[in-house]
Z-matrix of the N, CA and C atoms (Angstrom, degrees):
N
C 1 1.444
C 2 1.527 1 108.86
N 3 1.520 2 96.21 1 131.11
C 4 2.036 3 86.92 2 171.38
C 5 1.153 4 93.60 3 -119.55
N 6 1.757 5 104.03 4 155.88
C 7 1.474 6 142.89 5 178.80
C 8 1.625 7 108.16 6 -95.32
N 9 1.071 8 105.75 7 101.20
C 10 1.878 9 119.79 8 -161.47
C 11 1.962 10 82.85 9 -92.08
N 12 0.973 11 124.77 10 106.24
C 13 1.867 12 123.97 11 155.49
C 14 1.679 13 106.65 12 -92.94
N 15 1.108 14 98.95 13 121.26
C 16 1.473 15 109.26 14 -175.83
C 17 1.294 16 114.80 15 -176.12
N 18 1.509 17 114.18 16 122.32
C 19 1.605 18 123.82 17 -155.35
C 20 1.153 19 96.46 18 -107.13
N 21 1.888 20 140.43 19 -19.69
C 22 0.980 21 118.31 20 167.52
C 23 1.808 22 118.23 21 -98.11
N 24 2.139 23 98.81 22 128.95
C 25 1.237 24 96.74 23 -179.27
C 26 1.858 25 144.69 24 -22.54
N 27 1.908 26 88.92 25 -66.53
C 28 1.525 27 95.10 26 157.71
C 29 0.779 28 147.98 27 -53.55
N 30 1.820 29 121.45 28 -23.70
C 31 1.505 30 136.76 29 -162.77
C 32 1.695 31 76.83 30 -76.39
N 33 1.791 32 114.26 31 -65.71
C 34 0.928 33 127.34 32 -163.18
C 35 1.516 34 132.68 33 -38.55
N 36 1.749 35 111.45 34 -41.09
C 37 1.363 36 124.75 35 -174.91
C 38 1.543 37 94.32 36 -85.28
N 39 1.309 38 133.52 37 -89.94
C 40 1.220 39 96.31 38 147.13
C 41 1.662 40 145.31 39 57.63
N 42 0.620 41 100.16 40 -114.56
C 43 1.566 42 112.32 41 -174.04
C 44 2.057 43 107.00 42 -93.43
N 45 1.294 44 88.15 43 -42.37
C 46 2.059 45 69.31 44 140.73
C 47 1.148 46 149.81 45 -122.33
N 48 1.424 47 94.89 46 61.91
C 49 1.481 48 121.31 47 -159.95
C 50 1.926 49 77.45 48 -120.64
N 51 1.377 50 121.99 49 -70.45
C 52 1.153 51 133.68 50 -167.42
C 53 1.395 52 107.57 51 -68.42
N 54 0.990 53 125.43 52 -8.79
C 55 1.925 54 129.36 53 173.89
C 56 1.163 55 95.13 54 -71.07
N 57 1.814 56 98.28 55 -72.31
C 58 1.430 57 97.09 56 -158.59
C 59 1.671 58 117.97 57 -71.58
N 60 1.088 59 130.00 58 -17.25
C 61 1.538 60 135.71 59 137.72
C 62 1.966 61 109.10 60 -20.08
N 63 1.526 62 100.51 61 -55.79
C 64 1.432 63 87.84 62 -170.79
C 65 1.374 64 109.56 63 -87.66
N 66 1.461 65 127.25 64 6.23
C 67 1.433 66 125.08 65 166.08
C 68 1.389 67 109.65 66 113.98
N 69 1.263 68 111.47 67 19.99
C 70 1.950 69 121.07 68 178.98
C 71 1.286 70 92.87 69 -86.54
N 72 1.210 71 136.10 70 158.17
C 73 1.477 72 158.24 71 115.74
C 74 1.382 73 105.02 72 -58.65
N 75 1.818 74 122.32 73 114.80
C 76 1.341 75 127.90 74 179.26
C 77 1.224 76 97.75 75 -117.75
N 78 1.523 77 114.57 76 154.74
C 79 1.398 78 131.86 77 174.56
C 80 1.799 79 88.31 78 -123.90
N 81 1.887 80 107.41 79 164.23
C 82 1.274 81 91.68 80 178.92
C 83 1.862 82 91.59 81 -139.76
N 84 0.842 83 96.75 82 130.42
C 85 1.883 84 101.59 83 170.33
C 86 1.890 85 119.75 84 -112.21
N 87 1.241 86 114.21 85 108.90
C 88 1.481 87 112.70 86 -142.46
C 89 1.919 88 85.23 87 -79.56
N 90 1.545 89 136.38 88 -23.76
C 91 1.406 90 135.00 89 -166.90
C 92 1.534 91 107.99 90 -138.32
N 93 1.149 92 107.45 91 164.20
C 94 1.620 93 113.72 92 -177.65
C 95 1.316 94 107.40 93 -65.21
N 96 0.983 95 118.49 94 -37.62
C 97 1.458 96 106.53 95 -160.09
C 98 1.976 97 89.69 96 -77.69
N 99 0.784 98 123.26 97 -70.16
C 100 1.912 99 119.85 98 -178.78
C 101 1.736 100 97.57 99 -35.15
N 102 1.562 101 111.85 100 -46.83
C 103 1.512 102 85.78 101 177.02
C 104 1.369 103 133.94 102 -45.17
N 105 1.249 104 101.26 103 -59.46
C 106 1.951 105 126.60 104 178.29
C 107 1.837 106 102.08 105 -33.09
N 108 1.839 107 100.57 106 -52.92
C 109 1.362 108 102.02 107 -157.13
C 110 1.528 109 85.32 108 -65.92
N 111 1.433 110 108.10 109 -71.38
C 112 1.408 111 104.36 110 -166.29
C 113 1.812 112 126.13 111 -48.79
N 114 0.889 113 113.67 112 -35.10
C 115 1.474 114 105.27 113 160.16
C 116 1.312 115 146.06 114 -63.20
N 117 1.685 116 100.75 115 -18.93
C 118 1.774 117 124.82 116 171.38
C 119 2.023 118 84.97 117 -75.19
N 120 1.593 119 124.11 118 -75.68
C 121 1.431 120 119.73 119 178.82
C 122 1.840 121 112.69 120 -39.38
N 123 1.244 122 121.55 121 -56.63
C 124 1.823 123 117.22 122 -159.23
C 125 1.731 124 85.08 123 -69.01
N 126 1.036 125 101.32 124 -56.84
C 127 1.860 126 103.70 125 -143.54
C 128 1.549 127 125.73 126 66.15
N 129 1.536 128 96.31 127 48.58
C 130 1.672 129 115.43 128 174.11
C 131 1.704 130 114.06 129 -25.02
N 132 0.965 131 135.80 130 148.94
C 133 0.963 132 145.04 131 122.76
C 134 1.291 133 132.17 132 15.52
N 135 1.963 134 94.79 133 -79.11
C 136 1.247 135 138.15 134 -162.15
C 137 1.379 136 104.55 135 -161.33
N 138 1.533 137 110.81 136 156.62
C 139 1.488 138 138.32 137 175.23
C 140 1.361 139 101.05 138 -112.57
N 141 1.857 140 111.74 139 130.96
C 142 1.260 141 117.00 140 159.12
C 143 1.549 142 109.78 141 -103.68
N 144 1.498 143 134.80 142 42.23
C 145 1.291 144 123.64 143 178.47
C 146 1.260 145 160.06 144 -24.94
N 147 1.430 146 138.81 145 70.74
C 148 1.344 147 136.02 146 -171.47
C 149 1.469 148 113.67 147 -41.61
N 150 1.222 149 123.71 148 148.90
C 151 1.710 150 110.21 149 165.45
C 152 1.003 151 103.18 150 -125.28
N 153 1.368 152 137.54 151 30.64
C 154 1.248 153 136.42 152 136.17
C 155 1.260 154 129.01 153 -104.13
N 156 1.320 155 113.65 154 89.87
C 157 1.568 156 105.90 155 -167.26
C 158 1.463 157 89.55 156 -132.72
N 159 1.404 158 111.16 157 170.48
C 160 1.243 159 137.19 158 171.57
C 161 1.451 160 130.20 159 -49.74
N 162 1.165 161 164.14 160 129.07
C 163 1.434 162 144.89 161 167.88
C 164 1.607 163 101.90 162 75.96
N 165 1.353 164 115.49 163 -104.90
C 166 1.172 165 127.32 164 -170.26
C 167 1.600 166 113.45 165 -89.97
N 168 1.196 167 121.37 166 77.95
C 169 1.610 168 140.33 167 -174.97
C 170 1.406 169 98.75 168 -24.36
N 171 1.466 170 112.17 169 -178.76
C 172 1.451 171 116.66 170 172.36
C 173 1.489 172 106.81 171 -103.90
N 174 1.006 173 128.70 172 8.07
C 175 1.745 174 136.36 173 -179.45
C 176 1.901 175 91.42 174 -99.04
N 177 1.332 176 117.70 175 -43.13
C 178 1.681 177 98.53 176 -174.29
C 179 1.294 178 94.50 177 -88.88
N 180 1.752 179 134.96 178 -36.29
C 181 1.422 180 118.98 179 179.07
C 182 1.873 181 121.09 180 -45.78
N 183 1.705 182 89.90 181 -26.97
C 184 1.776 183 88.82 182 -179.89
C 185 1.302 184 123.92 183 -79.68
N 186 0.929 185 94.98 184 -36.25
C 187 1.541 186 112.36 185 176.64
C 188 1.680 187 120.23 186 -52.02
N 189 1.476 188 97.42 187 -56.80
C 190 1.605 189 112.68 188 158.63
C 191 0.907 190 120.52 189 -49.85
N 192 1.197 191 134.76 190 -20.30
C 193 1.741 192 143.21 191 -162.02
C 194 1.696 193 86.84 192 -94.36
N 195 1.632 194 114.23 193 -57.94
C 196 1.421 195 107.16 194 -144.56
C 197 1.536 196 108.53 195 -75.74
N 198 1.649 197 95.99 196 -14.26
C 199 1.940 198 108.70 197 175.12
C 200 1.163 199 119.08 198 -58.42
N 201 1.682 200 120.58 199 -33.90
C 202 0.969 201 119.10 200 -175.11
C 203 1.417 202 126.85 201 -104.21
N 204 1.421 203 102.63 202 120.93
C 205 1.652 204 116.30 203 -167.07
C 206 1.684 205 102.19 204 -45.80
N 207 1.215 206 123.86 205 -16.87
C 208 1.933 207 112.58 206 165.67
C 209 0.949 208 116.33 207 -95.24
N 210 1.095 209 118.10 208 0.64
C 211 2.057 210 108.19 209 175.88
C 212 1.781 211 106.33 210 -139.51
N 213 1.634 212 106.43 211 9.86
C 214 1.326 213 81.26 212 167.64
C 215 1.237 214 123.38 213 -87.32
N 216 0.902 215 129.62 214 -4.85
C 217 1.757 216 113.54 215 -178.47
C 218 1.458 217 124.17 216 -106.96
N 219 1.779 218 95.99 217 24.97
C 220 1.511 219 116.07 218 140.81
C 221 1.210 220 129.46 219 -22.44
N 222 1.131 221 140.79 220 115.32
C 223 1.957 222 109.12 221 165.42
C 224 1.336 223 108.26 222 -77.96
N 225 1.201 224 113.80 223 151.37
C 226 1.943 225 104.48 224 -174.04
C 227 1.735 226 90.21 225 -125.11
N 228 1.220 227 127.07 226 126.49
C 229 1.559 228 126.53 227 146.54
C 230 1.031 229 128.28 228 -93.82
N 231 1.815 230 127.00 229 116.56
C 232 1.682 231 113.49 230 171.27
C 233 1.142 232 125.21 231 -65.93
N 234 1.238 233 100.33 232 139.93
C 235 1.719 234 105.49 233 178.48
C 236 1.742 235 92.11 234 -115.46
N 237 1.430 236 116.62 235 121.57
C 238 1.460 237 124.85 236 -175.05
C 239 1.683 238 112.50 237 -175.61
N 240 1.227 239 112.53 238 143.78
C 241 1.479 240 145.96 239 -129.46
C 242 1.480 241 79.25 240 -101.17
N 243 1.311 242 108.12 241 -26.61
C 244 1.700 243 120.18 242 -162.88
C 245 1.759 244 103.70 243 -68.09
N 246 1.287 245 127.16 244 90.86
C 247 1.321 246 131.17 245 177.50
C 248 1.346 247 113.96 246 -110.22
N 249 1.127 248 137.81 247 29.87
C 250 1.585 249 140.38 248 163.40
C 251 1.486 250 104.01 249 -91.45
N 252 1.892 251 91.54 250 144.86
C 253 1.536 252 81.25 251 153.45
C 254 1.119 253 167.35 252 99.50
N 255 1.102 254 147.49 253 -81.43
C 256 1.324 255 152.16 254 -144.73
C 257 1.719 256 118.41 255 137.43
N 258 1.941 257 90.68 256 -13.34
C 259 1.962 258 97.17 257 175.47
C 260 1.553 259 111.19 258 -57.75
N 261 1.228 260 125.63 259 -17.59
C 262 1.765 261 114.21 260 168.04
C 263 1.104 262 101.47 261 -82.83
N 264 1.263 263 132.73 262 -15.11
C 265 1.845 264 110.70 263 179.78
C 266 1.902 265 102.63 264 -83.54
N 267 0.914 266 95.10 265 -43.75
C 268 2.305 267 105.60 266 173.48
C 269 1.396 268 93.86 267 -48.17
N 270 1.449 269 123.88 268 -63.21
C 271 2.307 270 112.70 269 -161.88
C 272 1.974 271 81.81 270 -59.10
N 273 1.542 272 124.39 271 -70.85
C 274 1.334 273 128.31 272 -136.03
C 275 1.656 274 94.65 273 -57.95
N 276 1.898 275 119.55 274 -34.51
C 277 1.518 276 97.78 275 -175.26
C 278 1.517 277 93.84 276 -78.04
N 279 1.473 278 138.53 277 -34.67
C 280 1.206 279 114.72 278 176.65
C 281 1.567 280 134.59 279 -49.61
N 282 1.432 281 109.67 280 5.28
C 283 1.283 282 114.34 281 -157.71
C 284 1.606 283 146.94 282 100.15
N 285 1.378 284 83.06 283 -13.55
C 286 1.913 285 98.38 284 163.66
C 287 1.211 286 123.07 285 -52.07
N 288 1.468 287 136.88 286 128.42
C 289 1.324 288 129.74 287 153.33
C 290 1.434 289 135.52 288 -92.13
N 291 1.606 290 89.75 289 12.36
C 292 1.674 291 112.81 290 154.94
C 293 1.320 292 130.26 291 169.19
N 294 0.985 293 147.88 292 166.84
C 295 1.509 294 142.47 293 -156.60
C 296 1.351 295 98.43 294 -143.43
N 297 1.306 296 107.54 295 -174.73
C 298 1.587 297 133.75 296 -154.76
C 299 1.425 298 111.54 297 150.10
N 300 1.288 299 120.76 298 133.54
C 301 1.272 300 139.76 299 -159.49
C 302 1.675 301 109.87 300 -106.56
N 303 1.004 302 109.88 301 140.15
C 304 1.400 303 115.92 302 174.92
C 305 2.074 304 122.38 303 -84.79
N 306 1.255 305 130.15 304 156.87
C 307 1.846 306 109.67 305 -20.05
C 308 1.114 307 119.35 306 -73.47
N 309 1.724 308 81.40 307 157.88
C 310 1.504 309 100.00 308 -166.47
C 311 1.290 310 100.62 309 -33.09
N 312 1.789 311 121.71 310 163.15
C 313 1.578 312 125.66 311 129.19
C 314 1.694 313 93.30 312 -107.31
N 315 1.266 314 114.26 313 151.51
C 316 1.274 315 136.38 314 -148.10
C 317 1.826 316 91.21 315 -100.11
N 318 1.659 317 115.25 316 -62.62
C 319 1.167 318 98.02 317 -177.41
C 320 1.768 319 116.51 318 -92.87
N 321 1.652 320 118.29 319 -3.96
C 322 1.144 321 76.82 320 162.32
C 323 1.863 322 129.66 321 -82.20
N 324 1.570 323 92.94 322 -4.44
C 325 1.974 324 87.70 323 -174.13
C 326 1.953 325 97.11 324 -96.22
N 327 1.409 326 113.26 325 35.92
C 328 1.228 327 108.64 326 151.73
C 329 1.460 328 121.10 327 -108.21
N 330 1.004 329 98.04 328 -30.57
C 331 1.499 330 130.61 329 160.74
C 332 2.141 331 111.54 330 -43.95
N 333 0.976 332 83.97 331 -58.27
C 334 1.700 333 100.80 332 175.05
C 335 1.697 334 114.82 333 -64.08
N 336 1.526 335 93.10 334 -58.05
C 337 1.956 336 107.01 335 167.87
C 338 1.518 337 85.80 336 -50.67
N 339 0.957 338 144.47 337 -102.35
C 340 1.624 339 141.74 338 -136.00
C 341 1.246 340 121.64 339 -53.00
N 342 1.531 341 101.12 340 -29.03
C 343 1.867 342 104.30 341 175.78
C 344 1.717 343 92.30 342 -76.39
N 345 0.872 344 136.03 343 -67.98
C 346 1.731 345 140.98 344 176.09
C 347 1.533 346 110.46 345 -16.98
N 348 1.441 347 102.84 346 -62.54
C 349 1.896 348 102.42 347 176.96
C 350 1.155 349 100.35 348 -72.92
N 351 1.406 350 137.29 349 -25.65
C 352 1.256 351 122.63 350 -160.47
C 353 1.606 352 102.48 351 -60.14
N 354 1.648 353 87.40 352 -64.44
C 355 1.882 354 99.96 353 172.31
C 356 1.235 355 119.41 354 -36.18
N 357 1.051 356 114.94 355 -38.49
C 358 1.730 357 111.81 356 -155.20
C 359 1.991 358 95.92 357 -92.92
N 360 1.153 359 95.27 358 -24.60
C 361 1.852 360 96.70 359 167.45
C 362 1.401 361 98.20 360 -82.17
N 363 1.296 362 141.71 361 -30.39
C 364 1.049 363 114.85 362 -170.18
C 365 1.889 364 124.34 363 -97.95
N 366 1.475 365 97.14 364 -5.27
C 367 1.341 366 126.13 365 142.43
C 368 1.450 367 138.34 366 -49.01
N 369 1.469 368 109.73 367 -26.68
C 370 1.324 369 131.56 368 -158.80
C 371 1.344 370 136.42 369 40.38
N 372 1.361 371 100.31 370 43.25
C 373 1.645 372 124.94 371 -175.99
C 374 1.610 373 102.95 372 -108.90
């Protein structure tokens, strides 16, 4: 199951509209703070992380995630608009285990989901 965080509607329907098309089970958490809760309760899979969110950004929602000995070994991916730069080194020290820039491309961030479970199956988590 992935945990889609994403505060904007369209981005949101959207992109789990096309998951679950490819056979994911999506949950959707529209702010950080519902992420955190809801990801300590689901125990996703995977994280699709926005880092632009409301209140509690997606850079402190990750971070929070990776503190806690039940949701860190989440995989978290950023999903962010943020393409300058050095913005993949900011999600990865926040805790990302990978990024991707918006908009979406569809197969390369399926591509990304699969290396993520792959790891984390081959982890045995």
């Amino acid at each position: 199951m992935i945990l889609l965080v994403e505060d904007n509607e369209m981005n949101r329907d959207m992109l789990s509209r096309r998951l679950i098309r490819r056979g994911f089970e999506v949950e959707v958490a529209v702010d950080g703070e519902s992420s955190i809760e809801m990801a300590r309760r689901l125990k996703p899979d995977l994280i699709l992380m926005d880092m632009g969110l409301p209140d509690i950004d997606g850079w402190e929602a990750t971070r929070r995630l990776k503190a806690d000995p039940a949701t860190a070994r989440i995989p978290v991916i950023a999903l962010t608009a943020h393409a300058l730069p050095g913005d993949e080194q900011v999600a990865r020290d926040a805790g990302c285990d990978d990024y991707d820039t918006k908009p979406v491309d569809l197969d390369r961030l399926l591509g990304k989901i699969a290396a993520q479970l792959s790891a984390r199956l081959a982890g045995g988590l």
